[in-house]
C-alpha positions in Angstrom: 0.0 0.0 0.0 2.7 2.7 0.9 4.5 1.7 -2.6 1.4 2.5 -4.2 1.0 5.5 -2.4 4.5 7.0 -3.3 3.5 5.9 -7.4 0.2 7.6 -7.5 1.4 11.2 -5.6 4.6 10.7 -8.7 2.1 10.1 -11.0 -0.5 13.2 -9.8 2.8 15.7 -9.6 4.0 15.3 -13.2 0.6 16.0 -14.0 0.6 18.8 -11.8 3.8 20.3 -13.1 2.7 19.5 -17.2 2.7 22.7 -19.2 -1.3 23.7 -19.3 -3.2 21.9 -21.5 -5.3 25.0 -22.7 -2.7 25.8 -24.4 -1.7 23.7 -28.0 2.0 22.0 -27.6 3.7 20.3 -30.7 5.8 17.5 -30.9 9.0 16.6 -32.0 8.6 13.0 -33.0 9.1 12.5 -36.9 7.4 12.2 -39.0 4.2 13.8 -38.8 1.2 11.9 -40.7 1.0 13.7 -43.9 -2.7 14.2 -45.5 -3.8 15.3 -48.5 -6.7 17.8 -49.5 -6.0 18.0 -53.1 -2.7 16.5 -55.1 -4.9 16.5 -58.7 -3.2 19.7 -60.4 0.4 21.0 -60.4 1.7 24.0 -58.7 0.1 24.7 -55.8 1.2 27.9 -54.8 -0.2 29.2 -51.3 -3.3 28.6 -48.6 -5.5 30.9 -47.3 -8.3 31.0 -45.3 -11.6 32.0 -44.5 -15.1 30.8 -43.7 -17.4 30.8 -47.1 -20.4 28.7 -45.3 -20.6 30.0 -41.8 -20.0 27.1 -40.1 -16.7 28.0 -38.5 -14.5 26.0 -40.2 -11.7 27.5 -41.9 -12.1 26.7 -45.4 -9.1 27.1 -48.2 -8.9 29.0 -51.3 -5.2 28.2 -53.4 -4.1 29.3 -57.1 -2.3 26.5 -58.7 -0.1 28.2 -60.9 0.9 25.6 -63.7 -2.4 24.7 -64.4 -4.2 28.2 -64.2 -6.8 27.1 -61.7 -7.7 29.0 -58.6 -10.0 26.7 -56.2 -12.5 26.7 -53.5 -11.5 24.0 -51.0 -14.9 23.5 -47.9 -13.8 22.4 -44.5 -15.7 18.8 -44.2 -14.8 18.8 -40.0 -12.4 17.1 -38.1 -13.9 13.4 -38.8 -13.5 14.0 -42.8 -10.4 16.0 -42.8 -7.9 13.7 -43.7 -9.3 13.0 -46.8 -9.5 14.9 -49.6 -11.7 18.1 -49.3 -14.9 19.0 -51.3 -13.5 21.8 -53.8 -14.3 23.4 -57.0 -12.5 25.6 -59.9 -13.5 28.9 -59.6 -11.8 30.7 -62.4 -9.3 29.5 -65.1 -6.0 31.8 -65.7 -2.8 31.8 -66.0 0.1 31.7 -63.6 -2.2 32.2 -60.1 0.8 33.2 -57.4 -2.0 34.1 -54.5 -5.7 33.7 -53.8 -7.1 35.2 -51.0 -10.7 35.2 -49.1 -12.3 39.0 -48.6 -15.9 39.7 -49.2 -15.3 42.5 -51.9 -19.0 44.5 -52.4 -19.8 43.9 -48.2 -22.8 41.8 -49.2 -21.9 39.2 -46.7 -20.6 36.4 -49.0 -17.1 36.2 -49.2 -14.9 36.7 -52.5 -11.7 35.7 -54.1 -8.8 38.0 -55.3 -6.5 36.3 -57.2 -2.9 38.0 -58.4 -1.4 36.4 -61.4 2.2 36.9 -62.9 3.8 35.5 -66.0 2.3 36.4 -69.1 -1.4 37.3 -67.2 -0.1 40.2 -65.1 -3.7 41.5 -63.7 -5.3 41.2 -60.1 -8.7 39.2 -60.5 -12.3 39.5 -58.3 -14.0 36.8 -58.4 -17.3 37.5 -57.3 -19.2 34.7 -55.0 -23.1 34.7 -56.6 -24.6 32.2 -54.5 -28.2 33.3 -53.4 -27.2 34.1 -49.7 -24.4 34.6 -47.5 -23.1 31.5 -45.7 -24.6 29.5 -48.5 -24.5 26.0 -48.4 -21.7 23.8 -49.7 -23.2 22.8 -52.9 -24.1 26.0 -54.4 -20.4 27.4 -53.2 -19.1 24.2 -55.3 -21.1 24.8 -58.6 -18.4 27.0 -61.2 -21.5 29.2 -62.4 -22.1 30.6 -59.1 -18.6 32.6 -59.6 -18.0 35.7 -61.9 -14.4 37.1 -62.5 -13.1 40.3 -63.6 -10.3 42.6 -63.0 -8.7 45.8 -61.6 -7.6 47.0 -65.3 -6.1 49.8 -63.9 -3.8 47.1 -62.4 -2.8 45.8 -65.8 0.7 44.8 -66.5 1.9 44.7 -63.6 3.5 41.0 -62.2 0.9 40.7 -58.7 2.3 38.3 -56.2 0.0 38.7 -52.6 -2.9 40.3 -52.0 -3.8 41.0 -48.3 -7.4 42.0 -47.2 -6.7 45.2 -44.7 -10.4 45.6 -43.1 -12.4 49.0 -43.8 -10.9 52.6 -43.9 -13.5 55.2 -43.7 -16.0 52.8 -44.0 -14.4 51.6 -47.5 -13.4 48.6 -48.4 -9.6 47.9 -48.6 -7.0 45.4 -49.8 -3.6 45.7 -50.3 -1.6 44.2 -52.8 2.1 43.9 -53.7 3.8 42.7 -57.1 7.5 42.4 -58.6 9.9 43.0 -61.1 9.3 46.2 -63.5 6.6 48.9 -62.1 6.4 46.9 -58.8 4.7 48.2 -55.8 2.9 48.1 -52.6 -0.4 49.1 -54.0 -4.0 50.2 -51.7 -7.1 49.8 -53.0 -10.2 51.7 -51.7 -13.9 50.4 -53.1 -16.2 53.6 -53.1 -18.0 54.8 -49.7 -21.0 52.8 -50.7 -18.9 49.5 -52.1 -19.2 48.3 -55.7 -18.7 45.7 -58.3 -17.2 48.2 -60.4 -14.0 48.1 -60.1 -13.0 51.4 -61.7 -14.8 53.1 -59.4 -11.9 52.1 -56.4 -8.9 53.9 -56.0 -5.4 53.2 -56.4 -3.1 54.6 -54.0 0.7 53.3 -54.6 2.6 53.4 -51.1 5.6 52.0 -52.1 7.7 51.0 -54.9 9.0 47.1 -54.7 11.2 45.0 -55.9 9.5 41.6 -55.2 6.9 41.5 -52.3 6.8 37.9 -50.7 4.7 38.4 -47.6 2.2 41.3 -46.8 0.7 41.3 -43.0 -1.9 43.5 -41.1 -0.8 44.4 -37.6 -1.5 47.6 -35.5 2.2 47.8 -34.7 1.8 51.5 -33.0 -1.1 50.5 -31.2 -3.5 53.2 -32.6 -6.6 51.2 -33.4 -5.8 50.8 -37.2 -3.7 48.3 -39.2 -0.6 48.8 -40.0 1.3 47.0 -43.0 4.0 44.7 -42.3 5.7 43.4 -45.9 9.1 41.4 -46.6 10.6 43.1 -50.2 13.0 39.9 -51.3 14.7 42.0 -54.4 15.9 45.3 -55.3 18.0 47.9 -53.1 15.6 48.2 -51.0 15.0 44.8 -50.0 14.0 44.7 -46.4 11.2 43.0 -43.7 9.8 46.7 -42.1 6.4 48.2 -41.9 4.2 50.4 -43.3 2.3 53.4 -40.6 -1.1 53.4 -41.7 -1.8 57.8 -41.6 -4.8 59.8 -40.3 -5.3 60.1 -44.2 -4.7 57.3 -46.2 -3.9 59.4 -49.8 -0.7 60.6 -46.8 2.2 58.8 -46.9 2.6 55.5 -45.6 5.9 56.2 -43.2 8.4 52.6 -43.3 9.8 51.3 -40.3 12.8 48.9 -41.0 12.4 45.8 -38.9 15.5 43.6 -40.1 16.8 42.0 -42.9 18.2 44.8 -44.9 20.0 43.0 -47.8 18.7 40.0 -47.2 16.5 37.9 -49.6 13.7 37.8 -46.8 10.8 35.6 -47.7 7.5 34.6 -45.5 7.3 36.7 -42.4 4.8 36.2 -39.3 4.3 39.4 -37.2 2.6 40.6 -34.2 3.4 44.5 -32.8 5.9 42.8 -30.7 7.4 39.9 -32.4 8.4 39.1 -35.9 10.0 35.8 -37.5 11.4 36.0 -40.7 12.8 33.2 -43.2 15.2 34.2 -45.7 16.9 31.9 -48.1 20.8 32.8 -46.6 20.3 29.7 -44.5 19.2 31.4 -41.2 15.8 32.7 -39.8 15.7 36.2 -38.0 13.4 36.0 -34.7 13.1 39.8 -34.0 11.5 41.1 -30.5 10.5 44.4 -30.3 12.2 47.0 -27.5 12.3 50.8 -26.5 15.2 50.8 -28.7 13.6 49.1 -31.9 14.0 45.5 -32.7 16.6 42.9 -31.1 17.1 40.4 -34.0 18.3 36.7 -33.4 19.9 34.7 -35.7 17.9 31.5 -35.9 20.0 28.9 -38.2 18.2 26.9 -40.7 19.0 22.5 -39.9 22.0 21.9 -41.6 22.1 21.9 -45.5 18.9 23.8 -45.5 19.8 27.3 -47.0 16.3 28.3 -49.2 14.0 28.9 -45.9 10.2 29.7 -47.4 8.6 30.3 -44.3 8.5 30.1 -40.5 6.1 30.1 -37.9 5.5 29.5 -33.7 3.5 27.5 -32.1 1.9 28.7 -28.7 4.8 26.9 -27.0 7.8 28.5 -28.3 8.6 26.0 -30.6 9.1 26.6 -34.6 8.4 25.0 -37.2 10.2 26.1 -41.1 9.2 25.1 -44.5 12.3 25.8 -47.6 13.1 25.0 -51.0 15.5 21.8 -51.6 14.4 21.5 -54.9 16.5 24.6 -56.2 19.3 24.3 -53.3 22.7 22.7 -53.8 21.3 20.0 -51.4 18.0 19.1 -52.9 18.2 15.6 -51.3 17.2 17.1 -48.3 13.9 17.5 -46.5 11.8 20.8 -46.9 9.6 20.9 -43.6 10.9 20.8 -40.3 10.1 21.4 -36.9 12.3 23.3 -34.0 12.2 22.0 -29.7 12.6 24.4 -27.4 16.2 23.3 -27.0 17.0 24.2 -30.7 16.7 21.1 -31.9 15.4 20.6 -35.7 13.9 17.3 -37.3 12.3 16.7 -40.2 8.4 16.7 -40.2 8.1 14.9 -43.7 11.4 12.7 -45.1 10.1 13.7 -48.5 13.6 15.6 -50.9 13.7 17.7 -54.0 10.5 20.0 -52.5 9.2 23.1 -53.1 7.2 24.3 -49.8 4.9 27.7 -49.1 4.1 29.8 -46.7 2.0 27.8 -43.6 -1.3 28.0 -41.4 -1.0 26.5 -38.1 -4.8 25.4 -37.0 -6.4 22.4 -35.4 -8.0 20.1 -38.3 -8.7 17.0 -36.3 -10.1 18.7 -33.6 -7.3 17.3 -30.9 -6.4 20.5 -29.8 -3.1 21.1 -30.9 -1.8 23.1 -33.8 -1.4 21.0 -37.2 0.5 22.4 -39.8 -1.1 23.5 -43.3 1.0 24.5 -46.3 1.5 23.2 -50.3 4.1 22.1 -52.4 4.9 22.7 -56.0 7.5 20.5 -57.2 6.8 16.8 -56.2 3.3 17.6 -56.5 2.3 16.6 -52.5 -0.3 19.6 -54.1 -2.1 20.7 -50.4 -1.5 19.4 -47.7 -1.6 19.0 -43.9 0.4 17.8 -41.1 -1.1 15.8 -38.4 0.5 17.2 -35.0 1.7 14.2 -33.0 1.3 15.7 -29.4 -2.0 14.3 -28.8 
């Protein structure tokens, strides 16, 4: 009896001294259990998400860039989501680097903005025209239900991310950022009372670019409106900073350097303290925010990993970093992997020669921990999700 005793107070006080379980944890145990929600096209290029039926789920919009489709993919739930979700082809063009949720006219359904390079060059609406908002899955899913046209004020231009900013002044407004020749960060403003036509919103140009990987909306200042946090990975004025949203937004947009001046920075994740940043020079930057501006960290990439994509944190510290080995001098080398708390990398998925994308960290089996959602263009793993293994 006293041995049992001593086991069960052991027992109750590792419990006890467990990290909290409200919080998600991840695990380091390779590899993760990889599923699939669509592998049928080539070049997926990107998740995003947001709720088209109301039911709370995050559904997933993606532009698969070598075969000119951007698609609709609906949440089925946590008892369906490892198989392949229910999705549709919303519009057919070329070279689709982004697609983004945002509900463009504010009559409750959401839209699509797509931003194409290559030989399109144009920033598509497509317009949701199911009867009602939060329609059901079915009518989301039928290809006549969507309309697309296009900013042609835009035209020309190679658009890479498109980042819905909320409403200013009761207007409607998305950012979106391009590369090469004429490049910009670019604001667009529907009319007071928002409409379809698009030549009735206004362009305002805040920035000229080089090549904009990653646009973010933070209120860095803490003034109640969103800022614009952006990582510019070409050019001479290639940087990860932000962008002071004004009283006015026709006023300029004052840039605050965060870090990576120089640097080919790629995917960032930012709050208005903390910002992670991958670049492809084989380290990470994890920059905290003083009195004195930002204290930037060095993170370095696992070994032989040199083209980071993107990196992210889960709730407990610990990291996990998608990269390129399909274009590295190591291509036989993993392209996901996952950082301890000790520093410590492994490799989520053993699969070489990939291509990964930027990453949403939300709980798809309903376990409640963090699973990892991303795509991959070169071996075709299309998009994809990563089983966390804590639970």
């Amino acid at each position: 009896m006293h041995q049992t005793i001593i086991v069960s107070f052991s027992v109750l006080l590792i419990v006890v001294l467990s990290p909290t379980t409200s919080l998600p944890v991840a695990s380091a145990k390779p590899p993760w259990k990889r599923h699939t929600i669509d592998n049928t096209h080539r070049g997926a290029d990107g998740v995003r998400l947001g709720d088209f039926n109301g039911d709370a789920l995050p559904d997933v919009v993606t532009g698969w860039e070598e075969s000119g489709l951007v698609r609709l993919y609906l949440n089925p739930g946590s008892a369906k989501a490892t198989e392949p979700w229910p999705a549709a082809t919303i519009a057919k063009a070329r070279s689709p680097e982004d697609a983004v949720p945002i509900d463009m006219d504010g009559d409750g359904r959401l839209d699509i903005v797509s931003c194409h390079e290559g030989k399109q060059r144009q920033l598509l609406v497509h317009w949701n025209n199911t009867p009602a908002p939060h329609s059901n899955s079915s009518q989301l899913l039928r290809h006549q239900n969507w309309t697309t046209d296009r900013f042609k004020q835009l035209d020309g231009v190679m658009w890479m991310f498109a980042l819905p900013l909320g409403t200013i002044d009761s207007r409607i407004a998305l950012v979106a950022g391009a590369k090469g020749p004429k490049a910009t960060i670019t604001l667009l403003l529907s009319p007071p009372k928002p409409s379809r036509d698009l030549s009735t919103w206004t362009a305002i140009r805040l920035r000229d670019a080089g090549w904009i990987m990653s646009l973010r909306a933070v209120d860095m200042d803490h003034d109640g409106d969103q800022d614009i946090v952006f990582s510019d990975r070409k050019g001479n004025r290639r940087v990860a900073a932000w962008l002071e949203h004004p009283d006015d937004p026709d006023q300029t947009w004052t840039e605050h350097e965060i870090a990576g001046q120089g640097r080919e920075v790629m995917f960032l994740t930012a709050t208005a303290e903390r910002c992670l940043i991958s670049t492809r020079e084989g380290v990470s930057l994890d920059c905290r925010r003083s009195d004195n501006g930002w204290n930037v960290t060095p993170l370095p990439n696992p070994p032989q990993i040199s083209l980071g994509k993107a990196i992210e944190s889960f709730p407990d510290g610990q990291l996990v970093l998608t990269a390129n080995t399909h274009s590295s001098n190591h291509p036989n080398r993993p392209g996901i992997w996952f950082r301890n708390r000790s520093g410590s990398w492994s490799a989520i998925d053993p699969t070489t020669r990939v291509k990964f994308d930027r990453m949403e960290l939300i709980d798809l089996d309903g376990d409640n921990d963090l699973d990892v959602m991303t795509c991959e263009e070169r071996r075709n793993l299309g998009i994809i999700w990563y089983e966390n293994p804590a639970n």
